[in-house]
C-alpha positions in Angstrom: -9.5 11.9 1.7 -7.7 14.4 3.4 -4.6 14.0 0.8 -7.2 14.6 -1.8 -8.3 17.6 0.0 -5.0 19.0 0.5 -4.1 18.5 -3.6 -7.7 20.3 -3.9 -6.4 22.7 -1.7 -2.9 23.0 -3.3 -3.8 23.2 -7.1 -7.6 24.0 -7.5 -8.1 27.0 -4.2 -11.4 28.1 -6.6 -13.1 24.8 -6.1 -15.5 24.2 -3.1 -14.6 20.4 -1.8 -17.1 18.7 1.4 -15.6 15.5 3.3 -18.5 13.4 3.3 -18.2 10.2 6.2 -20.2 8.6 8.8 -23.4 8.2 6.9 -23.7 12.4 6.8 -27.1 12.9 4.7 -27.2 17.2 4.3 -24.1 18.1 1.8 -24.0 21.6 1.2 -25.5 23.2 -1.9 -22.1 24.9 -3.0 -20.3 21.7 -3.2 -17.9 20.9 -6.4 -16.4 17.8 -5.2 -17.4 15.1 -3.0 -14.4 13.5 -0.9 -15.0 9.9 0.9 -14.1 6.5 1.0 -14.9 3.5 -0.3 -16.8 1.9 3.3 -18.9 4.8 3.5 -20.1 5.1 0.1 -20.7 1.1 0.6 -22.7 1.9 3.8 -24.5 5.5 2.3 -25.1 4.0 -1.1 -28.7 4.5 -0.7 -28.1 8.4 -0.4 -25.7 8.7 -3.7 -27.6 5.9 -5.9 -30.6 8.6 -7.3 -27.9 11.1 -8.0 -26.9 12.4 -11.5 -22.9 13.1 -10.8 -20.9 14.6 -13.6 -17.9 12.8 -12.7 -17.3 9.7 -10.9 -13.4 9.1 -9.9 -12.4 6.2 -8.3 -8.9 6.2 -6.7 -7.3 3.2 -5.7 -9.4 1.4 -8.2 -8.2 -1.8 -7.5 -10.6 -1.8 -4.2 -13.0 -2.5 -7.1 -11.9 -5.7 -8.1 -13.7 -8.5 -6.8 -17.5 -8.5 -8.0 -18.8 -10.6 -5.7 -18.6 -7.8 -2.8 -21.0 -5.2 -1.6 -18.8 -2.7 -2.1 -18.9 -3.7 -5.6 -22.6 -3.7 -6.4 -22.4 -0.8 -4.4 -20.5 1.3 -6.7 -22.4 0.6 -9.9 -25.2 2.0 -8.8 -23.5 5.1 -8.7 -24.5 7.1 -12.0 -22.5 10.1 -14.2 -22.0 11.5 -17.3 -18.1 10.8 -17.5 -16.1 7.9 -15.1 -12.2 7.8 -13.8 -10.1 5.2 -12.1 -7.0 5.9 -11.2 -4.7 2.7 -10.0 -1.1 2.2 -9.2 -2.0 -1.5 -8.6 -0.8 -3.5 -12.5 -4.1 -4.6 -14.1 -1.9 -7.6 -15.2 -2.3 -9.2 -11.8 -5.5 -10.5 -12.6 -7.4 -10.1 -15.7 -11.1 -10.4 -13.8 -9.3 -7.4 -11.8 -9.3 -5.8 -15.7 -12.4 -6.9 -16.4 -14.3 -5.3 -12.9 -12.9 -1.8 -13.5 -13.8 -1.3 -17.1 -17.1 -3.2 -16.1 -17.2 0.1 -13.7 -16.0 2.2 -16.6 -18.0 0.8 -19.9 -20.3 -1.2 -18.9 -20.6 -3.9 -21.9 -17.9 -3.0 -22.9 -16.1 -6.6 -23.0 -19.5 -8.5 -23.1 -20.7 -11.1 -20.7 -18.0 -12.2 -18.3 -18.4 -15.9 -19.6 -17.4 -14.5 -22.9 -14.9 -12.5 -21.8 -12.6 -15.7 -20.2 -13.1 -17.7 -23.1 -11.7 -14.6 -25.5 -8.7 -13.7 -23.3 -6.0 -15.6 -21.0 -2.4 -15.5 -20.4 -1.9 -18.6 -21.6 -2.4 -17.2 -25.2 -0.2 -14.3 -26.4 -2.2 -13.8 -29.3 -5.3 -13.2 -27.7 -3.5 -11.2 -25.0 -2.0 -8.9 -27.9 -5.6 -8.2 -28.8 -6.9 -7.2 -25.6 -4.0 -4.7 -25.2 -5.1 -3.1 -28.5 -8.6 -2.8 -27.6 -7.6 -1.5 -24.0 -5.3 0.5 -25.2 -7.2 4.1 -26.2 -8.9 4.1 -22.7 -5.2 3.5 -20.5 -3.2 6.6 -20.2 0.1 5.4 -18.3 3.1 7.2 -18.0 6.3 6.1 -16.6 8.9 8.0 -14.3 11.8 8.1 -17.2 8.7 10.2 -19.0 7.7 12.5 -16.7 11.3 12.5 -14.7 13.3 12.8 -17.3 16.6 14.7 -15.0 16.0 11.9 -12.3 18.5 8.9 -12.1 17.3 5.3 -12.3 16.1 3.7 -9.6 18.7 1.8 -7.8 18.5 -1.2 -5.2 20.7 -3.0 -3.1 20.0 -6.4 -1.3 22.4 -6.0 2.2 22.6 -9.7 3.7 23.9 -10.3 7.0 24.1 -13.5 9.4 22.3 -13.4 12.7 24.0 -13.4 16.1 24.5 -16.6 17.9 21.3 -16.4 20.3 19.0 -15.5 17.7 20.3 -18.2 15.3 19.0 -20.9 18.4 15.8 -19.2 19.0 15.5 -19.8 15.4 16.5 -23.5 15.4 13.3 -23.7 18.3 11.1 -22.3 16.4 11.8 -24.2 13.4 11.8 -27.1 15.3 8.6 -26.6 16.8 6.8 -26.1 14.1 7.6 -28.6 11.8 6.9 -31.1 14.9 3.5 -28.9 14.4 2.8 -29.3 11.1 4.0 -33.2 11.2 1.5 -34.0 13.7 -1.3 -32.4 11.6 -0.7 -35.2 9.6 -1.1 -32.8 5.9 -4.4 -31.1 6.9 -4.5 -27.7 6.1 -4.2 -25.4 9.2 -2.6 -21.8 10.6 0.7 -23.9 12.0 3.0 -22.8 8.5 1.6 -19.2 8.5 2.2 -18.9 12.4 5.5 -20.5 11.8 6.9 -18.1 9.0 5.8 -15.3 11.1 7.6 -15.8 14.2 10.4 -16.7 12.0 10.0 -13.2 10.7 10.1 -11.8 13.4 13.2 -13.3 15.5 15.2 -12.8 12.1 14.3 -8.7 12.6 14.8 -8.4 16.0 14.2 -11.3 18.7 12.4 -8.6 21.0 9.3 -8.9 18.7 8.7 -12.2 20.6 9.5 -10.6 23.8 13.3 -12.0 23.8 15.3 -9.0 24.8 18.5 -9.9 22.9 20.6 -8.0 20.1 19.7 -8.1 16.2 22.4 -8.6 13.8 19.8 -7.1 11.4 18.8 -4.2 13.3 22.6 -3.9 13.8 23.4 -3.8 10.6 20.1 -1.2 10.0 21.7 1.1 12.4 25.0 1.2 10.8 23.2 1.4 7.3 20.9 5.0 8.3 24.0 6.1 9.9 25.8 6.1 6.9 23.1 7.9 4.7 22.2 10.3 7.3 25.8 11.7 7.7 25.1 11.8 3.8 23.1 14.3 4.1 19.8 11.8 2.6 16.1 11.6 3.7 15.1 8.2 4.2 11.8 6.4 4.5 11.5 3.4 6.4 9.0 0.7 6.3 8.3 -2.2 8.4 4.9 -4.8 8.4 5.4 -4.6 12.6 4.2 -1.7 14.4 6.5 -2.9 17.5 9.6 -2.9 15.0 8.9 0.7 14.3 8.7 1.5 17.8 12.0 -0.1 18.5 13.3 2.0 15.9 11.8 5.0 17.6 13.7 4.6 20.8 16.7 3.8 19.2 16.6 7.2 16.5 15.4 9.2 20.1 18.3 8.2 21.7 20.8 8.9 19.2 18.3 12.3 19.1 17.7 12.1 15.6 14.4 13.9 14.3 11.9 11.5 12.8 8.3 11.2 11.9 6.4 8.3 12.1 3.1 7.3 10.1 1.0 3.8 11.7 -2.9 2.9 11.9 -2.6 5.6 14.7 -1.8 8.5 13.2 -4.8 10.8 12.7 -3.0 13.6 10.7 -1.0 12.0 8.1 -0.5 14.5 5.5 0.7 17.2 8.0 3.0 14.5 8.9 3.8 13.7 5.3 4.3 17.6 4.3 6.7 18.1 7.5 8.9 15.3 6.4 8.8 16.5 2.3 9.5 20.0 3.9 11.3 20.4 6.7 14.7 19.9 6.1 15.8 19.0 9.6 13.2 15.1 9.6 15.7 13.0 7.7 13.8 9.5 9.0 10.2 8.6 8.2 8.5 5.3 9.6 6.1 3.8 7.8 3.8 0.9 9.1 3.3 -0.9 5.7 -0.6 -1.6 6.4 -0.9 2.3 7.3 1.2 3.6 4.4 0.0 1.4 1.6 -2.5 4.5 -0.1 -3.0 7.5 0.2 0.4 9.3 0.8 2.2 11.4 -1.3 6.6 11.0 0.1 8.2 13.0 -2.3 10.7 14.1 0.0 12.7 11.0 0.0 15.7 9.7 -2.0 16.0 6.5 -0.2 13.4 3.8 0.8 14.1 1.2 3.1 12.2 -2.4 3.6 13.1 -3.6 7.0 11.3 -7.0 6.9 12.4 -9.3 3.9 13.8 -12.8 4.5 15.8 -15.3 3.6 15.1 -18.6 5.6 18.8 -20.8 5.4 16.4 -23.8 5.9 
């Protein structure tokens, strides 16, 4: 909400925003544009549902997707003269994802939802080329070699590195025990293999995760990797699934008195946080939580992106 506000801000200064949340009833008279988030309007529907709205814009659309929620329902009651939805998430990944949104959309549009299977699935190109042509008119997507033409393409490199000795056999245990686990669970179904691959996870990015105070080959190699780029003269953002990995990171870029920003679950303030680091010359590191940063933020200051957690189990 509060990036919205700040684009609102930024681009439209005319325009009289309110940040509607915890269940607020009164919204001034004044108002243009109504700013809140998916849970509220899911718990305030009943104060929205009788209103005549001009235009509807969902960001993040995908949060749309699954029909059978409340959130769901919830949003089709809402009622205006023209509808957005704005998604970075591919409508390829599901094509009841598709379906949902335009449901939100154009309702009707594709029929009955019965109907709608039996037409289309990605079994059958044919029938896949046909829904592409009727989607097409309604789906304005640009890419970044459109709209960035003087940028250069995107580049990534896979660094692979062995771990040290010690975390190697801490590695071995766990492996070991959890195969003993899953073994004796005799092929049922339980949280052993995700429990597993997560402490596995975690010893391979730095064995301290588990409470093991022992180097990281990985976090070595991580060190000597920003390093590099920094004396580069790059920004970088960072991003990492464990809060506790970003914290290690934070003691290590304090004591090497590097200037950084940080953005978890925590952080109340995140676009001053994200505007420092696209503008202040002098943060070169941001750390990202990946649960915290996954909408919502606009990092344009970077020209590297980092993900610390990926995996290759030698087993």
């Amino acid at each position: 909400m509060y990036n919205w506000a700040y684009e609102i801000e930024k681009f439209s200064s005319n325009l009289n925003y309110y940040i509607y949340h915890n269940n607020q009833k009164d919204i001034p008279e004044n108002t243009d544009i109504i700013l809140t988030t998916y849970g509220t309007i899911r718990n305030s529907i009943d104060n929205f549902k009788d209103k005549n709205f001009y235009y509807i814009i969902l960001d993040e659309a995908q949060y749309i997707k699954n029909n059978e929620t409340k959130l769901y329902r919830s949003i089709k009651k809402l009622k205006s003269y023209y509808k957005l939805a704005l998604t970075g998430t591919p409508l390829e990944n599901s094509l009841n994802d598709l379906y949902n949104i335009f449901d939100f959309l154009m309702p009707g549009f594709f029929g009955k939802r019965e109907e709608f299977n039996r037409k289309y699935n990605y079994a059958n190109k044919e029938s896949i080329k046909k829904l592409n042509e009727k989607i097409y008119p309604f789906i304005l997507r640009r890419k970044k070699e459109e709209v960035l033409k003087e940028l250069p393409p995107k580049t990534e490199e896979y660094i692979f590195n062995e771990m040290t000795q010690h975390q190697m056999k801490i590695y071995q245990q766990i492996l070991q025990e959890y195969k003993q686990k899953i073994a004796m669970s005799q092929g049922t179904l339980n949280f052993s293999v995700l429990e597993g691959l997560l402490r596995l996870r975690q010893v391979v990015n730095h064995p301290k995760l588990l409470g093991i105070n022992i180097e990281s080959s990985k976090f070595n190699e991580f060190k000597k990797f920003i390093t590099e780029v920094l004396e580069e003269k790059h920004k970088i953002v960072v991003f990492s699934q464990f809060v506790k990995m970003i914290k290690i990171m934070e003691e290590w870029l304090k004591t090497e008195n590097i200037q950084y920003q940080k953005i978890t679950g925590q952080t109340k303030k995140r676009v001053e946080f994200i505007n420092e680091f696209n503008n202040n010359e002098k943060i070169k590191i941001l750390l990202v939580s990946l649960k915290a940063g996954g909408t919502g933020l606009n990092i344009t200051g970077a020209d590297y992106v980092v993900h610390y957690d990926p995996w290759w189990n030698p087993q």
